[in-house]
C-alpha positions as CSV (number, residue, x, y, z in Angstrom):
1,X,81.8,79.6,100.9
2,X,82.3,79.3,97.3
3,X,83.9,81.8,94.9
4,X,81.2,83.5,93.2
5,X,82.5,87.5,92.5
6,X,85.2,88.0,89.6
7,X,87.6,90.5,89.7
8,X,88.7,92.2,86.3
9,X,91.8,94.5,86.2
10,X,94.3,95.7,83.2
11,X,97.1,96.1,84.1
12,X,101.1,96.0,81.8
13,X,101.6,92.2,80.0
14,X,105.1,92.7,81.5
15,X,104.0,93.6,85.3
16,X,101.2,90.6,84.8
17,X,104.1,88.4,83.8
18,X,106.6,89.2,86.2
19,X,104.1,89.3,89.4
20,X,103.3,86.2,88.3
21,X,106.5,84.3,87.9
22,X,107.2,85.6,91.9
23,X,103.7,83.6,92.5
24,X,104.8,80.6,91.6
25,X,108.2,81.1,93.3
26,X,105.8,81.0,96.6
27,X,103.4,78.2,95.5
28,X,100.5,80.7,94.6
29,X,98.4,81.2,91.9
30,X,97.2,84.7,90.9
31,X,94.0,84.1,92.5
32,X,95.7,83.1,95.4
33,X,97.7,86.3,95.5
34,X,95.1,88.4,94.9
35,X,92.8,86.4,97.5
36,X,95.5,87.2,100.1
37,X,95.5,91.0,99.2
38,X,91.8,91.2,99.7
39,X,92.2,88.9,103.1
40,X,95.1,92.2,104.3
41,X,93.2,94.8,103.0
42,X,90.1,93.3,105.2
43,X,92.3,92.4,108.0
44,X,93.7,95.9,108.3
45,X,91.2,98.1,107.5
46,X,93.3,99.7,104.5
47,X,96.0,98.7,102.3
48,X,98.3,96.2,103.9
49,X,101.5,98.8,103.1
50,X,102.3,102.4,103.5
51,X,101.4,104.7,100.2
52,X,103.4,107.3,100.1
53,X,104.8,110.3,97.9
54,X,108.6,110.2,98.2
55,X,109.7,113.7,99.6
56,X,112.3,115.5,97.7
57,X,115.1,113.9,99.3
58,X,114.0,110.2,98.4
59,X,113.2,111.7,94.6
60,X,116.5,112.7,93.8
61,X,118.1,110.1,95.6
62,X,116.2,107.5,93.2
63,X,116.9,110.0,90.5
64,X,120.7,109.6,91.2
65,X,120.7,106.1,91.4
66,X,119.0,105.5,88.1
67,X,121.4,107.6,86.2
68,X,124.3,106.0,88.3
69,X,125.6,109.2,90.4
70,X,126.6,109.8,93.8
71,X,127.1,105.9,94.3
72,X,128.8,104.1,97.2
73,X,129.9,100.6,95.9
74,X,131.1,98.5,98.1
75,X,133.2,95.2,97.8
76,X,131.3,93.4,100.4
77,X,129.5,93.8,103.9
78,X,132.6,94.0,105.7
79,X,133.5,97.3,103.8
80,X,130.1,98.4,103.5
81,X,130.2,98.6,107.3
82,X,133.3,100.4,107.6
83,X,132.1,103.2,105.4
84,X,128.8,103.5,107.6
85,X,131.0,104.0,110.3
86,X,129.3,100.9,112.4
């Protein structure tokens, strides 16, 4: 069937831009991309990933991270594993 519907959508220059770049890593255009999404969405009857509010838990958590606190850095998977205990 041939493409005859546009879809028009304004989104950040930078998001654009990056999402993009990550297209063509895969071989896809944007139309591509966005055909696929449409295909999932179709396919599953909803979005093809969970949406979600992060509980409070998960907020801080990211809010920690971002201003660098409460970090476990570890030198490599070896050690990363001995501090999970596994």
């Amino acid at each position: 069937m041939g493409k005859t519907s546009t879809v028009s959508a304004r989104i950040e220059p930078g998001l654009k831009e990056n999402a993009e770049q990550i297209f063509h890593r895969l071989g896809l255009t944007a139309t591509q991309a966005i055909t696929l999404f449409y295909k999932q969405v179709e396919l599953r009857e909803g979005l093809p990933f969970d949406v979600v509010i992060p509980n409070r838990i998960t907020r801080q958590t990211f809010d920690d991270t971002d201003a660098g606190r409460n970090l476990i850095v570890c030198k490599d998977t070896e050690d990363m594993f001995d501090k999970l205990g596994i």
